[in-house]
N, CA, C and O of each residue as an XYZ file, in Angstrom:
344
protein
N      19.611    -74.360    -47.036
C      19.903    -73.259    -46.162
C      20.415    -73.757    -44.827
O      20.199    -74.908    -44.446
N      21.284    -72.626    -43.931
C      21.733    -73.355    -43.427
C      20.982    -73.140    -41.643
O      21.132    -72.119    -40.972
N      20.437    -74.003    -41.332
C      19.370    -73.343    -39.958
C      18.978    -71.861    -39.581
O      18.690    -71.406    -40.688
N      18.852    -71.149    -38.944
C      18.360    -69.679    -38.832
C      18.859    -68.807    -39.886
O      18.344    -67.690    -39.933
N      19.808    -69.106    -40.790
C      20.572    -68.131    -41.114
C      20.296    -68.377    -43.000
O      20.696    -69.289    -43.724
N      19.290    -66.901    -43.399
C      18.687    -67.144    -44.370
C      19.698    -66.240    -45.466
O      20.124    -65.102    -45.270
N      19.903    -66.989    -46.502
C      20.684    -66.328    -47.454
C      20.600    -64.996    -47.280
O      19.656    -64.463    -46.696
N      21.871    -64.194    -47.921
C      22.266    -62.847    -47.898
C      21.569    -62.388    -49.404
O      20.948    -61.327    -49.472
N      21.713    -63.203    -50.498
C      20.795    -62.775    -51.378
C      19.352    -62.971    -51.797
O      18.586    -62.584    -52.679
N      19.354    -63.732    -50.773
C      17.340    -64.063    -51.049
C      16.526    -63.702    -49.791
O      15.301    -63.600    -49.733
N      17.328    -63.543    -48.893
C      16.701    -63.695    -47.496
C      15.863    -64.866    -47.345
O      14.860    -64.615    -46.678
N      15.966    -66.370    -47.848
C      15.333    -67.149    -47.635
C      13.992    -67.096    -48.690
O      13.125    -67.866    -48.276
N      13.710    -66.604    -49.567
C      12.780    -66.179    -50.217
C      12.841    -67.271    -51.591
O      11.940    -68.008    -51.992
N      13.967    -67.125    -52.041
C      14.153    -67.969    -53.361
C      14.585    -66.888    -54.628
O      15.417    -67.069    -55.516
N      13.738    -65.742    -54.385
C      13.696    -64.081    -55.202
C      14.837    -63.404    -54.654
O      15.312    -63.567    -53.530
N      15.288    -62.518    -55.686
C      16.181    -61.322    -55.650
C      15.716    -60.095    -56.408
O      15.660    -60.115    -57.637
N      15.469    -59.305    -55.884
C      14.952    -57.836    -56.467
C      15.687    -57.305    -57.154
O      16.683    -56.886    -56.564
N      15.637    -57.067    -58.504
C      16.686    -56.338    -59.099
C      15.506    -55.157    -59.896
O      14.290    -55.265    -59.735
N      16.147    -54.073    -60.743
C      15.995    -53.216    -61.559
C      16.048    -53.465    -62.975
O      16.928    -54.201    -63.422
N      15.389    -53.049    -63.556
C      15.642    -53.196    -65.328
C      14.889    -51.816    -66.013
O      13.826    -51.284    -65.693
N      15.738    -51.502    -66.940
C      15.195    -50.432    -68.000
C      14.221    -51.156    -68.914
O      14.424    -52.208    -69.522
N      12.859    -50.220    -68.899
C      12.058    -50.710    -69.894
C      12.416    -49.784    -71.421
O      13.177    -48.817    -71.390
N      11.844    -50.183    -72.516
C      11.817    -49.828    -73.807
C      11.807    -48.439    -73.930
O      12.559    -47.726    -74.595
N      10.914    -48.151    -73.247
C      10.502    -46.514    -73.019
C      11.918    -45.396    -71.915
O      12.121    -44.188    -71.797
N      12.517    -46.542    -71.386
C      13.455    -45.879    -70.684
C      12.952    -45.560    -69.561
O      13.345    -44.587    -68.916
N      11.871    -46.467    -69.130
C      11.420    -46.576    -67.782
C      12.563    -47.478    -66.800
O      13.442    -48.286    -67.098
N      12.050    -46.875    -65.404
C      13.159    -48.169    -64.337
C      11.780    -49.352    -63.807
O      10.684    -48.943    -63.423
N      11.949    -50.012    -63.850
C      10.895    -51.205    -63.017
C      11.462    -51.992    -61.855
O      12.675    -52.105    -61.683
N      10.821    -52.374    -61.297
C      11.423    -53.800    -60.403
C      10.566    -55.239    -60.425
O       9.392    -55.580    -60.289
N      11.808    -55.851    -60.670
C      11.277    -57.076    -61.183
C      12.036    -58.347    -60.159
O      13.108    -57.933    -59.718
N      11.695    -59.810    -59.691
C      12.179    -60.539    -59.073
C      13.004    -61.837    -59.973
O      12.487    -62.217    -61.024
N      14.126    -62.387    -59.550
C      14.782    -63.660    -60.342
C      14.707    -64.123    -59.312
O      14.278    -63.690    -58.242
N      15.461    -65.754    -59.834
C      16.099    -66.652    -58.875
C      16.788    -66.523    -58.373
O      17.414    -65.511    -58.686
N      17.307    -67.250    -57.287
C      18.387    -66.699    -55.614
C      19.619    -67.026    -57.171
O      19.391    -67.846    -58.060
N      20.565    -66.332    -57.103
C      21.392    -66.856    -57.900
C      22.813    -68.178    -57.050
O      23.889    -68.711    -57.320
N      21.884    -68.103    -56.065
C      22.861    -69.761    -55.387
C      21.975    -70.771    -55.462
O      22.366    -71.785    -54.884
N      20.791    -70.857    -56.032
C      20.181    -72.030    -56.252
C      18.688    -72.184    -55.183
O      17.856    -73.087    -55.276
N      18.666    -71.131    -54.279
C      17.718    -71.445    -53.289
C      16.154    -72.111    -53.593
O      15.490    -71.076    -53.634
N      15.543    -72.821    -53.742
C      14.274    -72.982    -53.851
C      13.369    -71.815    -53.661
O      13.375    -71.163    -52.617
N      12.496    -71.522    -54.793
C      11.493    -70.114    -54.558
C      10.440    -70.205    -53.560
O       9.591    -71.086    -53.698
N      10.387    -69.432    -52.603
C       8.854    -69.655    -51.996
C       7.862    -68.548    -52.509
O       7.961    -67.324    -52.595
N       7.066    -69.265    -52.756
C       5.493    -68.551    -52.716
C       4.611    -67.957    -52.084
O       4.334    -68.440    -50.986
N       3.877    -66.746    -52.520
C       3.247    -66.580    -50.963
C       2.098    -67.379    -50.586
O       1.274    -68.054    -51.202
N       2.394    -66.967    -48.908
C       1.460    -68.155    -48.296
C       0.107    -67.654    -47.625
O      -0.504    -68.035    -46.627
N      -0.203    -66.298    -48.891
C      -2.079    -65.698    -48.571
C      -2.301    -66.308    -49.811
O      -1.569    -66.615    -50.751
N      -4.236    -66.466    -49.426
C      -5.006    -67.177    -50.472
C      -5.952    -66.432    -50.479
O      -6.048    -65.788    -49.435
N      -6.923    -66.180    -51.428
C      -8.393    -65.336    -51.545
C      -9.292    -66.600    -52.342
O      -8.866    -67.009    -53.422
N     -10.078    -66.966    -51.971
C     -11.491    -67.256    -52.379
C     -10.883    -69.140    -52.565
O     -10.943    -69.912    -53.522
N     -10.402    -69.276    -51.336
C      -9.903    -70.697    -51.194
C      -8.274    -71.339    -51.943
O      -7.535    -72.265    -51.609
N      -8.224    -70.465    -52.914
C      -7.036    -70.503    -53.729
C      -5.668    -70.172    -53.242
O      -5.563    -69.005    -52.865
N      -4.964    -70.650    -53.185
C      -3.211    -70.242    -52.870
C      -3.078    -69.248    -53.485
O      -4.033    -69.098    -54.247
N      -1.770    -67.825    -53.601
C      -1.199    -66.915    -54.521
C      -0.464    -67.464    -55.295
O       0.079    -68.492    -54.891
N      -0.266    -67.145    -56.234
C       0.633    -67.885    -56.997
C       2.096    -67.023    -57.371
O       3.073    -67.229    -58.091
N       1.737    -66.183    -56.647
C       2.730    -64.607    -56.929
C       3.869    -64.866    -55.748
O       3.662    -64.944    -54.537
N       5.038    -64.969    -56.402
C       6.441    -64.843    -55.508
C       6.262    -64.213    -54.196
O       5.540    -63.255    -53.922
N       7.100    -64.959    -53.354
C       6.986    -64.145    -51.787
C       8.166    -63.344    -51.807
O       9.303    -63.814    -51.813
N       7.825    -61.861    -51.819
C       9.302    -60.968    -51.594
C       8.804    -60.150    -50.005
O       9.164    -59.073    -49.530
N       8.073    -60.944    -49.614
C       7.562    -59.747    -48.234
C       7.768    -61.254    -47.054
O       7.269    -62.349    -47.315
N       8.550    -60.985    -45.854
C       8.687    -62.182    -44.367
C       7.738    -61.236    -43.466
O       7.975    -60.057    -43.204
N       6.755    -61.888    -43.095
C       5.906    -61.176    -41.788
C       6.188    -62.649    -41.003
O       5.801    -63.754    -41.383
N       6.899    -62.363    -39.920
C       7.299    -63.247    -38.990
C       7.916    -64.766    -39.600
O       9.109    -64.777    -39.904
N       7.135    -65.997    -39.772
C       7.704    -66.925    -40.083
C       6.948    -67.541    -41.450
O       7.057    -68.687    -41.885
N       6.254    -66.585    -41.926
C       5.491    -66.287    -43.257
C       6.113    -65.371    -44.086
O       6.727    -64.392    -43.662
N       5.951    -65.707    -45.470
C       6.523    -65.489    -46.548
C       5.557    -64.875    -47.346
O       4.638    -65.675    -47.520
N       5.314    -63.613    -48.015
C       4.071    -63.216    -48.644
C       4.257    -62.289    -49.668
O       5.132    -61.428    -49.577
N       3.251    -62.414    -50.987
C       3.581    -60.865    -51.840
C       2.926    -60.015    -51.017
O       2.217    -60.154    -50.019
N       3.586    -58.494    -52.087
C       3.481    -57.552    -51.405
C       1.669    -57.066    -51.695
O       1.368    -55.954    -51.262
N       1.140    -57.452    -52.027
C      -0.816    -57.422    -51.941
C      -0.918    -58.496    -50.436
O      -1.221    -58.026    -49.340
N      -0.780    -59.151    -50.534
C      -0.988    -60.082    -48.869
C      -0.527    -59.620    -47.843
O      -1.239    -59.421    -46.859
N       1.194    -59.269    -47.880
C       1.562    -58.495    -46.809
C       1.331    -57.160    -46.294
O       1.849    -56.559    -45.354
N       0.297    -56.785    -47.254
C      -0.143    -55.633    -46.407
C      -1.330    -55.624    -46.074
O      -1.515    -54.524    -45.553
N      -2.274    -56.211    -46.065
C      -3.453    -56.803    -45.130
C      -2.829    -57.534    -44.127
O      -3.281    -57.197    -43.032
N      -1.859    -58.515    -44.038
C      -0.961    -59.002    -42.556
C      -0.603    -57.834    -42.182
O      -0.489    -57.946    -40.961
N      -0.311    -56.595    -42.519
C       0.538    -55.509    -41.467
C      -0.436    -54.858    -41.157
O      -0.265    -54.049    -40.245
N      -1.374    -54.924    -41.584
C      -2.634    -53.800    -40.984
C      -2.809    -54.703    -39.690
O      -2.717    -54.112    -38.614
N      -3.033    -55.970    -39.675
C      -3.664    -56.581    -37.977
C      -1.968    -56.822    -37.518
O      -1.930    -57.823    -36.802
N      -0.678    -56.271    -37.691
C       0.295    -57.328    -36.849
C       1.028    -55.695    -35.730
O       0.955    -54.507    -36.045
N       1.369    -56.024    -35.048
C       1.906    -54.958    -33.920
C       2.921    -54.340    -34.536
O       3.738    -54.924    -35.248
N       2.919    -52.996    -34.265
C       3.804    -51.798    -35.141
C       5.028    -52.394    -34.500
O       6.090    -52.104    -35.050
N       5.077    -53.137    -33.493
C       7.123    -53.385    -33.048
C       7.602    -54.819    -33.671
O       8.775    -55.174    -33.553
N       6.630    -55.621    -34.339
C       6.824    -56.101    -35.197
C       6.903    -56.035    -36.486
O       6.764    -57.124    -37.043
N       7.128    -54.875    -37.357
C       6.610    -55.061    -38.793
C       7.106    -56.004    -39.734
O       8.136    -56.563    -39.357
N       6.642    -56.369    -40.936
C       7.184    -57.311    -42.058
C       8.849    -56.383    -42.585
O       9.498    -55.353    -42.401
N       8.834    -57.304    -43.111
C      10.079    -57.018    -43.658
C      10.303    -57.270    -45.691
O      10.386    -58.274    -46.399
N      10.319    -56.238    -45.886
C      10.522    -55.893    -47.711
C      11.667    -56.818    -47.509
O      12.553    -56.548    -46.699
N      11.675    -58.244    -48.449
C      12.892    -58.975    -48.892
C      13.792    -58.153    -50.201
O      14.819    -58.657    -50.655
């Protein structure tokens, strides 16, 4: 990546959010790889000493987090800051 300036399709994440029809003719959302190659990050909340092991599609400041972590970070972070849905 190239200094401040975080991919247009990953936002720095490694993930890209896309859509898919399930069997039933449901819509879901599901995450891939940056399709330019970016390295995936992970999120960086842990519960009971353990890392997540669940893709980071949520940036709360200079943290990377799923969306179960990033919203315990937005409950304590200042409303003129909020996270940002990658």
């Amino acid at each position: 990546m190239d200094g401040d300036h975080p991919c247009r399709e990953c936002d720095g994440t490694g993930w890209v959010l896309y859509r898919s029809e399930t069997k039933d003719g449901e819509s879901e959302e599901a995450h891939r790889l940056c399709p330019k190659g970016h390295a995936p990050r992970y999120c960086m909340g842990s519960s009971s000493g353990h890392l997540c092991a669940r893709p980071a599609t949520v940036r709360c400041g200079p943290g990377y987090y799923c969306e179960e972590h990033s919203v315990a970070i937005q409950e304590g972070r200042d409303v003129d800051d909020p996270c940002e849905a990658i």
